[in-house]
N, C-alpha and C positions, 0 to 999 in steps of 0.2 A: 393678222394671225389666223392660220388655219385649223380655225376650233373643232372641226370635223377631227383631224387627226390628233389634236392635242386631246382631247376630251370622250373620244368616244368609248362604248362601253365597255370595251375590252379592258381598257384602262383603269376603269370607274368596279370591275369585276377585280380588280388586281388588288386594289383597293381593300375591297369586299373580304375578298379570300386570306389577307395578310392579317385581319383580326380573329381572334379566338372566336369558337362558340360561342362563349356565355355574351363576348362582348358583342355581334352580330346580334345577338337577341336583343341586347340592349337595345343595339341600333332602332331594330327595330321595332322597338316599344314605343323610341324619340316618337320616330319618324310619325307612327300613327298618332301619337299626342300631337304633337305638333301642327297633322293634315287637319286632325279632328277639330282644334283648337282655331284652325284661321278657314274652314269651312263655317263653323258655326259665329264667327263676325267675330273671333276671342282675339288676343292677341298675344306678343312673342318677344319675351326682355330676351338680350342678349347682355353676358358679363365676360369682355374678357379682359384678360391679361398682356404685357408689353411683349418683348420681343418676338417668341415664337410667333405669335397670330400677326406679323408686321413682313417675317419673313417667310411662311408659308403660306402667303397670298390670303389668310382669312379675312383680314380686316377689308379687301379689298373686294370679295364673295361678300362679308355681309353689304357693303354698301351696296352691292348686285341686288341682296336681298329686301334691302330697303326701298330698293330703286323702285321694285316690283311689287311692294308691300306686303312680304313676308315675315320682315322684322319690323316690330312697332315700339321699341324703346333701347339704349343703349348703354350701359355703365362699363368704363376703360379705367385704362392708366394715364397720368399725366406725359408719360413717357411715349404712348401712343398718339396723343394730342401732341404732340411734339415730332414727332415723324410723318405725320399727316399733315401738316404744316408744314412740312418742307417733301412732298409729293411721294410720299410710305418707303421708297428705296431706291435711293441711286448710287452714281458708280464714285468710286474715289480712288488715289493711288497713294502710296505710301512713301516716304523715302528719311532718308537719318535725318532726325533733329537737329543732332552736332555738324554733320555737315552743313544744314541749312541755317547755321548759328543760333541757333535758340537756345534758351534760357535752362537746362538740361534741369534745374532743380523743378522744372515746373512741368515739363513733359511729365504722359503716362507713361504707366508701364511698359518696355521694350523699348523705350527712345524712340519713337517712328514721330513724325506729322505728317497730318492728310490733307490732301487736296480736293477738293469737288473734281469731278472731270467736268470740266465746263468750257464750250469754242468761247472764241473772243465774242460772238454777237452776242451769249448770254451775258458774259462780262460787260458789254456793252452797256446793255440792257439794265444791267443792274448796279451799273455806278452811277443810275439816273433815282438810286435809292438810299444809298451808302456808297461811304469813300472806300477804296477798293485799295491796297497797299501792291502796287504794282509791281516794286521791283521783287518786295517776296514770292507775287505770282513766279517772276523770272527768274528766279532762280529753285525754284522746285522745280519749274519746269527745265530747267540745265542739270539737276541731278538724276541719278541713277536710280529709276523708279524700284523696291522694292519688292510691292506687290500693287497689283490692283484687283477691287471687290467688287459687287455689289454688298451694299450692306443699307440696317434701316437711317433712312436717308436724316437729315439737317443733324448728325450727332457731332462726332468730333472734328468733321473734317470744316476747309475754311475755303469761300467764306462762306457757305450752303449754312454750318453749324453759326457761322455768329449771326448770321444773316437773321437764322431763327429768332436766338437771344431776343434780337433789337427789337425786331416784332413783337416779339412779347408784350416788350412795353406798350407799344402800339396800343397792342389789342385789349390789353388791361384796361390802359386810357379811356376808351371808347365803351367799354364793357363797363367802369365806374359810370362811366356817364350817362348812359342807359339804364342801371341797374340791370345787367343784365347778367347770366354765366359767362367768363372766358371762352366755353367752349360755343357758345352761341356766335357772337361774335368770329371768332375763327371759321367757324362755319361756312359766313358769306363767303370768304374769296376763296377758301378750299376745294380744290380740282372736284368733281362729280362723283368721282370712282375710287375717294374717300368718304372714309364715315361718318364724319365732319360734313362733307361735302356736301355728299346724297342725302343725310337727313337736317339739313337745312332747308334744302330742294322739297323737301316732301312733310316739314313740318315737324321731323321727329324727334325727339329729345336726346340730349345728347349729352352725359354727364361724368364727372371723373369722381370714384369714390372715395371715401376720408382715405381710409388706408392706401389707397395708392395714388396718395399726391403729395409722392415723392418720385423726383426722375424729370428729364426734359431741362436741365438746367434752369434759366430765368421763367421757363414755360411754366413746370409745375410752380413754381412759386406765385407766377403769375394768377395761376387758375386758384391756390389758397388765398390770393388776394383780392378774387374778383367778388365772390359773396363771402357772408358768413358761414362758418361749419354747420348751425344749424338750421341755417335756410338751405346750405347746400343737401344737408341729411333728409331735410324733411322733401325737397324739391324728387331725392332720387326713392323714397319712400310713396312718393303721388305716382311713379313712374311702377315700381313694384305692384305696388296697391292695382293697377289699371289691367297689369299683365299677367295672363292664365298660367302662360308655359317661360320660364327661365332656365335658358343655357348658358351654364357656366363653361367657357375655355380656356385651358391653359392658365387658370389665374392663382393665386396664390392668398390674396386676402380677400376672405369674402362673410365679414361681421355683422359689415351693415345689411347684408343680403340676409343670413340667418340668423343672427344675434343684436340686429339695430335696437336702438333707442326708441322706435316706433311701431314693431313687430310685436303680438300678442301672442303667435304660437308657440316659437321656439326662442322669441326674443326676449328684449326687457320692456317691450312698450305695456305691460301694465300698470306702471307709475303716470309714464305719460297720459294714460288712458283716464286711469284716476284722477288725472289734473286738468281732464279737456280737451286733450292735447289730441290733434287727426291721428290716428291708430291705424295699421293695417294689416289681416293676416295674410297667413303663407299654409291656413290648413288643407283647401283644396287644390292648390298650386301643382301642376308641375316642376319638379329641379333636375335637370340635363346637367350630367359634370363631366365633359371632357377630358379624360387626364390621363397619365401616361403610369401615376402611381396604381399597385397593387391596391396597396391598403385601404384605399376609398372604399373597391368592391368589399373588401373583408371587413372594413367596418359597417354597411350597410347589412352584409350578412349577420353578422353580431348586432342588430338592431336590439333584443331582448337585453342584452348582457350590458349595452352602453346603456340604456333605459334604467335598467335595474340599478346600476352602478349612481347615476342621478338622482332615483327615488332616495338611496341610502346615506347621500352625499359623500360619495368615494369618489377616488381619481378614477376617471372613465379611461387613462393608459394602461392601467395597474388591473384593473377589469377585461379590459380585451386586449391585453400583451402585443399592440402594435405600437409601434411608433403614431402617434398621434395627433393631427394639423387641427389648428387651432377651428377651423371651419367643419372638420368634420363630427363636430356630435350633432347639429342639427340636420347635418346631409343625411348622418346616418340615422338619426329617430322619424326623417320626415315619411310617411304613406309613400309621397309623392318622386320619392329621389329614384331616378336611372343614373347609373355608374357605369359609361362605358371608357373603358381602360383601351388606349391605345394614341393614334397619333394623331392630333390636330390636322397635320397637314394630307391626312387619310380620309380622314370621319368627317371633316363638315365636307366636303364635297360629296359624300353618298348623301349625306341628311339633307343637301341644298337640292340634289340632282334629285331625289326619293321625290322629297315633298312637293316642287315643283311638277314633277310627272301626275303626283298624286292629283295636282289641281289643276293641271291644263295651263302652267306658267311656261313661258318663254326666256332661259337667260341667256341673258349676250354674255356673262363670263362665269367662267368655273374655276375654281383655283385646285392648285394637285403638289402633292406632296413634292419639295423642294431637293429629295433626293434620287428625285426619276429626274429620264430625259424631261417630261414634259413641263415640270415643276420647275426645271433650269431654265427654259422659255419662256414658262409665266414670269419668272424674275424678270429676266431681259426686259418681257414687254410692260411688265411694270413701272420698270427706271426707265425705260424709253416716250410711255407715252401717260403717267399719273403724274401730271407738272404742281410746284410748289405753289403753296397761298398766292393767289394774287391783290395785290395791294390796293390797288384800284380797285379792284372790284369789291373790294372790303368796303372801300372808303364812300363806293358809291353808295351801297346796300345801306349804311350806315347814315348818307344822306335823305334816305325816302324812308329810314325807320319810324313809325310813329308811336309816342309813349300813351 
């Protein structure tokens, strides 16, 4: 890949130029927290969300970030843990269920089933793992393809998606066995240039939060069943607690970040607190929230009026006449919170490129928004070259584990 012309600054200016004022200032308010926060030895949670961050190459910029030690903690979706696991995005092709005799009450939506694109060597390969149901390979492969994607990879297609499934089990297995996170676990054999991966590679923590573990079919189930909910709460709470500056991406629930059970500022850890229990704030924190809604910025503008609205015990919607997420009253009361409105697949590539210049980092990859030429190659070289879990090497990792 010729990152010179995928990534140069021209590009990274296009970027630039496609957000508003208020939200460039944002940018760069991150950006300086950010420089300031990992000059001075601090560190850098990252929280995102499933799909956009899978298909606009972010998950794949932070493990860059990790690689280099710019991000020092991680909280995802089970959904992501499950794409990562089958190498973030690969290709599949479509064709009618009914012609391929299936069970049409059991199809999704639009009747289609998908196929991994995969040559025979990988099939090969991978019926030295699981029995592989051949003549259904042969006959997808004799009908009339559809369509073909990229998309995020091990989901519905077969056998990439069951392949995931079965793993799961695996990993669970090995993951009771250890006491350990599911995501730990997956970790080992997870390609490098996942987040799983790279922060196995470099020690860094890797966790899926309450509220988003749901998704990943047998995957999230698997990671609700590798610890308890409150070893998992309190495990991503020591992760918080350790981290200066937190970016939120593209994500959707985020309680345990501002409203946990173990948070004293804006959360409810003052019961915990009262009973002993590890405590963490969030008062001099930074909060990066990524997101493409209005209403964030304008509820953080409206900081007084949601504030007021909680001193008096009123609905804090009914108080600042927005439409109102369930994460936003402590985004919007914190000192600490930057709002910049715009596009994932825009913004962390300035905030990766900024902050790295800022410090004299070197990155071998930049991710760019998925609706440019260059974003459409990042895909490619995505599905071409970030390969699924390997087994082996799981299983090796697993053998020189020591409890």
């Amino acid at each position: 890949m010729d990152k010179s012309k995928l990534y140069g600054l021209s590009h990274l200016e296009y970027f630039r130029n496609s957000l508003d004022e208020r939200s460039r200032e944002a940018l760069n308010s991150a950006v300086k927290r950010i420089t300031d926060t990992k000059r001075h030895g601090g560190k850098v949670m990252v929280v995102t969300g499933s799909g956009p961050n899978i298909h606009e190459g972010v998950t794949t910029l932070i493990a860059e970030l990790i690689r280099v030690g710019l991000v020092d903690a991680v909280s995802t979706s089970s959904a992501v843990i499950a794409h990562e696991m089958a190498g973030s995005l690969d290709r599949v092709f479509r064709v009618d269920a009914k012609a391929l005799g299936m069970d049409m009450s059991k199809m999704p939506r639009g009747d289609v089933f998908e196929f991994t694109c995969m040559n025979d060597e990988e099939l090969d390969a991978l019926k030295h793992e699981m029995p592989l149901d051949d003549d259904l390979l042969a006959r997808g492969r004799a009908l009339p393809r559809l369509n073909s994607i990229i998309k995020a990879a091990g989901n519905m297609a077969y056998p990439m998606g069951l392949r995931t499934e079965r793993l799961a089990h695996e990993v669970l297995s090995l993951a009771r066995m250890y006491g350990l996170p599911f995501e730990t676990v997956a970790g080992w054999g997870c390609d490098e240039r996942t987040m799983l991966g790279a922060a196995s590679r470099r020690n860094v923590p890797v966790l899926v939060t309450i509220p988003q573990m749901v998704g990943g079919g047998a995957v999230g189930m698997s990671i609700g069943d590798s610890i308890p909910v409150s070893e998992r709460s309190m495990r991503i709470s020591r992760m918080l607690a350790s981290c200066d500056v937190i970016i939120e991406s593209a994500v959707a629930l985020t309680q345990e970040i501002h409203d946990g059970p173990f948070e004293c500022y804006t959360g409810h850890g003052i019961w915990a607190w009262w009973s002993g229990q590890n405590t963490y704030n969030l008062r001099d924190k930074a909060l990066i929230r990524i997101d493409l809604d209005e209403n964030l910025r304008r509820a953080v503008e409206l900081n007084a009026t949601v504030q007021e609205a909680i001193d008096k015990g009123l609905p804090k919607t009914k108080a600042a006449k927005i439409p109102f997420r369930m994460e936003m009253s402590a985004f919007a009361r914190h000192e600490g919170s930057i709002p910049i409105v715009g596009d994932i697949g825009k913004v962390w590539p300035l905030i990766a490129h900024d902050v790295a210049e800022n410090l004299g980092v070197e990155l071998e990859f930049l991710s760019a928004s998925q609706d440019t030429p260059e974003g459409q190659a990042m895909r490619e070289w995505i599905a071409d070259t970030v390969k699924p879990l390997d087994r082996e090497k799981m299983r090796e990792r697993s053998e020189e584990f020591v409890i």
